[in-house]
MDTraj code that builds the backbone (N, CA, C; nanometers):
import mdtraj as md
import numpy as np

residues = "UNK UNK UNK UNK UNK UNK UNK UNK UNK UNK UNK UNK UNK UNK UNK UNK UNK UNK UNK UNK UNK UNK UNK UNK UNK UNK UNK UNK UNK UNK UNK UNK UNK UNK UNK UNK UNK UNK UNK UNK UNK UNK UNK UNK UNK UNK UNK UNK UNK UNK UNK UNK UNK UNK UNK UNK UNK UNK UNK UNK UNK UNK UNK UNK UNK UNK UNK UNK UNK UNK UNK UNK UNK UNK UNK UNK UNK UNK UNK UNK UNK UNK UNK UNK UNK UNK UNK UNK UNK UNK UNK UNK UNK UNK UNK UNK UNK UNK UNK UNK UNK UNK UNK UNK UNK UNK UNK UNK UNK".split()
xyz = np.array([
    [-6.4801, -4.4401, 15.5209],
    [-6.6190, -4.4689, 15.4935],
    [-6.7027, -4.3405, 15.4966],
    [-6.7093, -4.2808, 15.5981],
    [-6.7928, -4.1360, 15.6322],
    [-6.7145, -4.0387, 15.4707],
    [-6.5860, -4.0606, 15.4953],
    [-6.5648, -3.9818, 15.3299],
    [-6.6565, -4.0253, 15.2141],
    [-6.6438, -4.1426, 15.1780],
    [-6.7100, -4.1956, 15.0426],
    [-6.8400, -4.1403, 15.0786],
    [-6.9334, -4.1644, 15.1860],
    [-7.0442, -4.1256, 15.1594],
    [-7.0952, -3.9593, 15.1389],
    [-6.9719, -3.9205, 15.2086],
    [-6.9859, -3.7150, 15.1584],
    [-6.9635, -3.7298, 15.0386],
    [-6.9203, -3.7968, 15.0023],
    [-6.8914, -3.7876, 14.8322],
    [-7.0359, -3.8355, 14.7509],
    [-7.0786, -3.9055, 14.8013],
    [-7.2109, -3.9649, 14.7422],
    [-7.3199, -3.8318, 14.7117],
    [-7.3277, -3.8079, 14.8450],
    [-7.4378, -3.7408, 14.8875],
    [-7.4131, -3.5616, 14.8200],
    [-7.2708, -3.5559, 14.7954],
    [-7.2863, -3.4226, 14.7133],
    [-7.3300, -3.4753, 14.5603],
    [-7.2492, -3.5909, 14.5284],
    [-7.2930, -3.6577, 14.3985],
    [-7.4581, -3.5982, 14.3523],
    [-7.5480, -3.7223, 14.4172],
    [-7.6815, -3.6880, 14.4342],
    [-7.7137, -3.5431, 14.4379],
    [-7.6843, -3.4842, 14.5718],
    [-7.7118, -3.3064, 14.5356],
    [-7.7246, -3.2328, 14.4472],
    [-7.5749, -3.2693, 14.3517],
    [-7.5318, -3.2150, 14.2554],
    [-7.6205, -3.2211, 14.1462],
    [-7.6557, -3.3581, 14.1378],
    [-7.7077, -3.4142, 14.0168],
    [-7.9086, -3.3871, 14.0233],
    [-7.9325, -3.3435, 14.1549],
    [-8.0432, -3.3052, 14.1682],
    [-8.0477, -3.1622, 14.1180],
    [-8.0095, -3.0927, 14.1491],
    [-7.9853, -2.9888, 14.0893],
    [-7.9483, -2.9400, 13.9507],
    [-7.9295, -3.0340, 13.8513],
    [-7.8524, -3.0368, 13.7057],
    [-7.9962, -3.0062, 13.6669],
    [-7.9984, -2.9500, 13.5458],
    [-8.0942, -2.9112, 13.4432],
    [-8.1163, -2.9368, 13.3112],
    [-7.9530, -2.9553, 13.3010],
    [-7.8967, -2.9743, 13.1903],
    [-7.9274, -3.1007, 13.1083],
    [-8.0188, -3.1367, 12.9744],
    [-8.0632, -3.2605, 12.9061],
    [-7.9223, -3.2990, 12.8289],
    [-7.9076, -3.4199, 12.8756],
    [-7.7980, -3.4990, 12.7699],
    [-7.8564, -3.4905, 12.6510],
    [-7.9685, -3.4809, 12.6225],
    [-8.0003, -3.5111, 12.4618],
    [-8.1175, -3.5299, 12.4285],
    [-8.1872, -3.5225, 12.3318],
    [-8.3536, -3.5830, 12.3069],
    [-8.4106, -3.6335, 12.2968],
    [-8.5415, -3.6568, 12.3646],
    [-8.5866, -3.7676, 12.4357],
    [-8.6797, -3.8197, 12.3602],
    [-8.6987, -3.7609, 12.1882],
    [-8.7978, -3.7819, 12.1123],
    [-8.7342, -3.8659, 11.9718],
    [-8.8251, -3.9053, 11.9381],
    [-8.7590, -3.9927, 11.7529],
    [-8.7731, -3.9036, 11.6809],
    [-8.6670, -3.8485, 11.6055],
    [-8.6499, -3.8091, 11.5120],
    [-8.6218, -3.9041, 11.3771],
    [-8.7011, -3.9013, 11.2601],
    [-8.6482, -4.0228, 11.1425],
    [-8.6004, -3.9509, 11.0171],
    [-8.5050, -3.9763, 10.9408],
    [-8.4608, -3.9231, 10.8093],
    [-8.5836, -3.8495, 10.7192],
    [-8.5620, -3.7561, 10.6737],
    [-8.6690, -3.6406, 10.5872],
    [-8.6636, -3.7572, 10.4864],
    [-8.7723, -3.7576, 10.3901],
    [-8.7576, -3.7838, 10.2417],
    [-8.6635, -3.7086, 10.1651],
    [-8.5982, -3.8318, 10.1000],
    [-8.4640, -3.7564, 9.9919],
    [-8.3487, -3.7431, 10.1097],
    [-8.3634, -3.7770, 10.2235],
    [-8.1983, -3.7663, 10.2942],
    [-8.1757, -3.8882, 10.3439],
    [-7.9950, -3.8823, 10.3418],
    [-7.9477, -4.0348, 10.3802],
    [-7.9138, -4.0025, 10.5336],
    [-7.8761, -4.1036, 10.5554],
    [-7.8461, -4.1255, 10.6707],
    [-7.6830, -4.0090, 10.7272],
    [-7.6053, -4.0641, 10.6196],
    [-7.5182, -3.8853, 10.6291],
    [-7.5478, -3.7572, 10.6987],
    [-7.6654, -3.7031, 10.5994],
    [-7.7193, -3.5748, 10.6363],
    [-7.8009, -3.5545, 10.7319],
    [-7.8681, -3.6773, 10.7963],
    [-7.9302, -3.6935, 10.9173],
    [-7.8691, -3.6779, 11.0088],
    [-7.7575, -3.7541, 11.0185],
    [-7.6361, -3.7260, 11.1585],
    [-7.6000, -3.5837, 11.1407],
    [-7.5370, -3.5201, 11.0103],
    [-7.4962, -3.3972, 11.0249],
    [-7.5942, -3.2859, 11.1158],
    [-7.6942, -3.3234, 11.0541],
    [-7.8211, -3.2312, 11.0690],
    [-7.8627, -3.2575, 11.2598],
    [-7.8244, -3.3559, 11.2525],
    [-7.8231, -3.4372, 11.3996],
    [-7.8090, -3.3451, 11.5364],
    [-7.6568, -3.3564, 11.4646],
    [-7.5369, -3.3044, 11.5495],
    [-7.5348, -3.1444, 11.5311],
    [-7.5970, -3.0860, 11.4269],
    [-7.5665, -2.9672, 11.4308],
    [-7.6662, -2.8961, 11.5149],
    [-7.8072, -2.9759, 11.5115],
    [-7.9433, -2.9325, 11.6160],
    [-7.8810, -2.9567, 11.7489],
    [-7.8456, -3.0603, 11.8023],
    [-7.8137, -3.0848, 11.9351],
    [-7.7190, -2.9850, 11.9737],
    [-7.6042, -2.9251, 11.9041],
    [-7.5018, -2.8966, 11.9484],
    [-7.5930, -2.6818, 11.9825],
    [-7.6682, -2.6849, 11.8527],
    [-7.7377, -2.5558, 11.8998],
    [-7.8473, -2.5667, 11.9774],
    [-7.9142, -2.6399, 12.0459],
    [-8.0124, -2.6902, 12.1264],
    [-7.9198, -2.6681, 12.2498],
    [-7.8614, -2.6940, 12.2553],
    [-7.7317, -2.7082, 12.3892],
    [-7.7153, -2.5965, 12.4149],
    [-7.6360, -2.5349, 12.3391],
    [-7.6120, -2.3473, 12.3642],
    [-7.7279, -2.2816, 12.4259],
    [-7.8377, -2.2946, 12.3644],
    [-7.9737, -2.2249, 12.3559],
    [-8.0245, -2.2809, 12.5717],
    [-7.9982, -2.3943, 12.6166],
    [-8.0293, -2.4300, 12.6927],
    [-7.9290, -2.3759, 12.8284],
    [-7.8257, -2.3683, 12.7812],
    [-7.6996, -2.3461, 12.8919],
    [-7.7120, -2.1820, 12.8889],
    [-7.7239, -2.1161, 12.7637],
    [-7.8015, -1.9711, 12.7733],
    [-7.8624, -1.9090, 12.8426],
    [-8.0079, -2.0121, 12.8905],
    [-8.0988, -1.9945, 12.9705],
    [-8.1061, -2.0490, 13.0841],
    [-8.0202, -2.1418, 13.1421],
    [-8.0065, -2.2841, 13.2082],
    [-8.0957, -2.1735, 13.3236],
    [-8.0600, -2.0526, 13.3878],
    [-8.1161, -1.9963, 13.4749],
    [-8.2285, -1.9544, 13.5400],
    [-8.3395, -1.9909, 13.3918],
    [-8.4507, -1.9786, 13.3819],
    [-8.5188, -2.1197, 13.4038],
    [-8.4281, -2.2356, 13.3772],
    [-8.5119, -2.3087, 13.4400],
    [-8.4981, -2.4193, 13.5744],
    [-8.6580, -2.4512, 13.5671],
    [-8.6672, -2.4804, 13.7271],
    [-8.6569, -2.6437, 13.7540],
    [-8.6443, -2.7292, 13.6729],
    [-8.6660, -2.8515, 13.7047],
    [-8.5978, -2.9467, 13.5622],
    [-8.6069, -3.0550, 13.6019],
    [-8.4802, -3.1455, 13.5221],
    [-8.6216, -3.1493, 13.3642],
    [-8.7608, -3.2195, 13.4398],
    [-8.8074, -3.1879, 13.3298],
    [-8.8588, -3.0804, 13.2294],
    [-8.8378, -2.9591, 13.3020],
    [-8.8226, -2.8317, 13.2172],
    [-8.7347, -2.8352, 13.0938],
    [-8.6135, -2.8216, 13.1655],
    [-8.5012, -2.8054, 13.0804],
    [-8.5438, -2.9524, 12.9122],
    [-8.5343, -3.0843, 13.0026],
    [-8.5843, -3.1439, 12.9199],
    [-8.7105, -3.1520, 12.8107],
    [-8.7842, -3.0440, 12.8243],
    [-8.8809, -2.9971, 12.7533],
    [-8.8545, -2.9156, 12.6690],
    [-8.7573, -2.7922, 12.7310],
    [-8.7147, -2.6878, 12.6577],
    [-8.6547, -2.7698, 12.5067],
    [-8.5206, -2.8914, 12.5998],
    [-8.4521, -2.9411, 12.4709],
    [-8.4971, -2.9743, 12.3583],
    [-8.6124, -3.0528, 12.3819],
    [-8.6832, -3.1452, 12.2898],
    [-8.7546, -3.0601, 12.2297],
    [-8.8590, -2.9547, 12.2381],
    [-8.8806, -2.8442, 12.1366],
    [-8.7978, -2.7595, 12.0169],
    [-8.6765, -2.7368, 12.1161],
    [-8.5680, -2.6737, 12.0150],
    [-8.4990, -2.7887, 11.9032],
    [-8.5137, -2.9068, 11.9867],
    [-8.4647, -3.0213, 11.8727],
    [-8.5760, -3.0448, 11.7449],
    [-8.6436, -3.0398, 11.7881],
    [-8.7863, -3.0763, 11.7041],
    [-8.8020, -2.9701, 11.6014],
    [-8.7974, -2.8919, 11.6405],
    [-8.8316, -2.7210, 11.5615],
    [-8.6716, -2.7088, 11.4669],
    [-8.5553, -2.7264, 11.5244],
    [-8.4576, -2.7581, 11.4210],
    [-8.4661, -2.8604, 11.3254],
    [-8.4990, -2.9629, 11.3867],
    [-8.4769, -3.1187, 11.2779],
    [-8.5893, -3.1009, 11.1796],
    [-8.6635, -3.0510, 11.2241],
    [-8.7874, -3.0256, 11.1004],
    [-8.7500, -2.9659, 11.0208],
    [-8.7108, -2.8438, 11.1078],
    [-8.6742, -2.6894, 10.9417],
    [-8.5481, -2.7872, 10.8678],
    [-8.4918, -2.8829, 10.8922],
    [-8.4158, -2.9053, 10.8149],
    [-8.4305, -3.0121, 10.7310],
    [-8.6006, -3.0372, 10.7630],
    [-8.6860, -3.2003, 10.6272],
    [-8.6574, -3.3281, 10.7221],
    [-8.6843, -3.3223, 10.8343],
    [-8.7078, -3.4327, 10.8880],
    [-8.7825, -3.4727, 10.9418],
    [-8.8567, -3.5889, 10.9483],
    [-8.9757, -3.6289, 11.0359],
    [-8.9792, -3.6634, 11.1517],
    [-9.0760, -3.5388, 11.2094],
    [-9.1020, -3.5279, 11.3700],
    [-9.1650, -3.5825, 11.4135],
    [-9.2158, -3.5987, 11.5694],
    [-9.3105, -3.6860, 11.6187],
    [-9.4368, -3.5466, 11.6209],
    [-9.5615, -3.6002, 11.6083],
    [-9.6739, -3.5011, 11.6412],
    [-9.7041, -3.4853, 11.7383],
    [-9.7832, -3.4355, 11.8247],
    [-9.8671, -3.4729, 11.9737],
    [-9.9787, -3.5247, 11.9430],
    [-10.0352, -3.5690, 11.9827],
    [-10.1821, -3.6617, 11.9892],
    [-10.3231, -3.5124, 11.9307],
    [-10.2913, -3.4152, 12.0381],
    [-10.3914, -3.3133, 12.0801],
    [-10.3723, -3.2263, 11.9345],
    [-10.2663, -3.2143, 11.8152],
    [-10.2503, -3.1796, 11.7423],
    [-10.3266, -3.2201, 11.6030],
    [-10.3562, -3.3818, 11.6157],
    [-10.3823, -3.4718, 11.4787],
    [-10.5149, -3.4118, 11.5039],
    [-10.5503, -3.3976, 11.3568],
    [-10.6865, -3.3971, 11.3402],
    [-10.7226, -3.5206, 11.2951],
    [-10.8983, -3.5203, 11.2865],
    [-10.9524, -3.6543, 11.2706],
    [-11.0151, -3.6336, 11.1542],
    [-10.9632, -3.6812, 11.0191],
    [-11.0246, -3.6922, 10.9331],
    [-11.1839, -3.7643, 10.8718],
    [-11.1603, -3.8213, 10.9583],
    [-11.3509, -3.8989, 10.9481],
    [-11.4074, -3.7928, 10.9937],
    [-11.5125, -3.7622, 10.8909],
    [-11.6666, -3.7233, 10.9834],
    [-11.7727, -3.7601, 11.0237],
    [-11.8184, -3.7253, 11.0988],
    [-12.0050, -3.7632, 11.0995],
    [-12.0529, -3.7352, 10.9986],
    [-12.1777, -3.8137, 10.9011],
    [-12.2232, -3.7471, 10.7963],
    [-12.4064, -3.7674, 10.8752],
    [-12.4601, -3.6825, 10.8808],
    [-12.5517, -3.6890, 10.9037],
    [-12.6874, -3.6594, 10.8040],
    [-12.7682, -3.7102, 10.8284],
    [-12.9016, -3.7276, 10.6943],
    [-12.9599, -3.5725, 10.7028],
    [-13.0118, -3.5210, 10.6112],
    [-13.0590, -3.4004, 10.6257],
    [-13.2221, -3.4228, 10.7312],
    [-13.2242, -3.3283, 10.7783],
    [-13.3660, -3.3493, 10.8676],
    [-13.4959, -3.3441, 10.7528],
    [-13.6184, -3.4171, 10.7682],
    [-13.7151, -3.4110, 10.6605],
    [-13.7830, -3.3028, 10.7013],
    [-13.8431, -3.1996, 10.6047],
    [-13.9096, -3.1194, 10.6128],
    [-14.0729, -3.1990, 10.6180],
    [-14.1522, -3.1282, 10.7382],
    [-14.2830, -3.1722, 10.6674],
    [-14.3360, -3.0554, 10.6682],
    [-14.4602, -3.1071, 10.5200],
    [-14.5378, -3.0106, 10.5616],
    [-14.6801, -3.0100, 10.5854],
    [-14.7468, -2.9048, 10.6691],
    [-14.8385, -2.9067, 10.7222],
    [-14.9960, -2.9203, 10.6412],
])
top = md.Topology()
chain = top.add_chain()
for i, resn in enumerate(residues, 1):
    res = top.add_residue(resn, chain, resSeq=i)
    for name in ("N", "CA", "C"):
        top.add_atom(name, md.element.get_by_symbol(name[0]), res)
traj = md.Trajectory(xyz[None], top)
């Protein structure tokens, strides 16, 4: 019993300590003009260099959601350059409506 739970408790340790993102935590959807084919390719070829790029640096970072931040940028910034549709941030969209306001009346005196 006292074994299994040393085993637990490095488990946990261990896994507190990981940095490392299984994968991205964002939607990525097929570019216009690509099938579903070239999406996975394109998929797999971002993740697999997103990965490198992260285990590269793994040293630099400090927390599970770091790393997970790091991933999801490098995924995003690949899947795009390669015609696919990304998610935006909110703080990014502009607002196409304007105020139109009346011109002020001149008077005169």
């Amino acid at each position: 019993m006292l074994q299994i739970l040393a085993i637990l408790i490095s488990v946990f340790l261990l896994n507190a300590c990981s940095t490392l993102p299984s994968g991205p935590s964002v939607l990525v959807l097929p570019g216009a003009g690509k099938n579903f084919d070239q999406f996975r390719n394109d998929d797999l070829r971002c993740r697999q260099l997103v990965h490198a790029d992260i285990v590269a640096s793994q040293n630099e970072l400090d927390s599970k959601e770091e790393g997970q931040q790091s991933y999801d940028i490098g995924y995003i910034q690949c899947m795009y350059g390669k015609g696919h549709q990304v998610p935006v941030p909110e703080e990014f969209m502009y607002d196409i409506r304007q105020e139109w306001h009346p011109p002020a009346k001149m008077y005169e005196p």
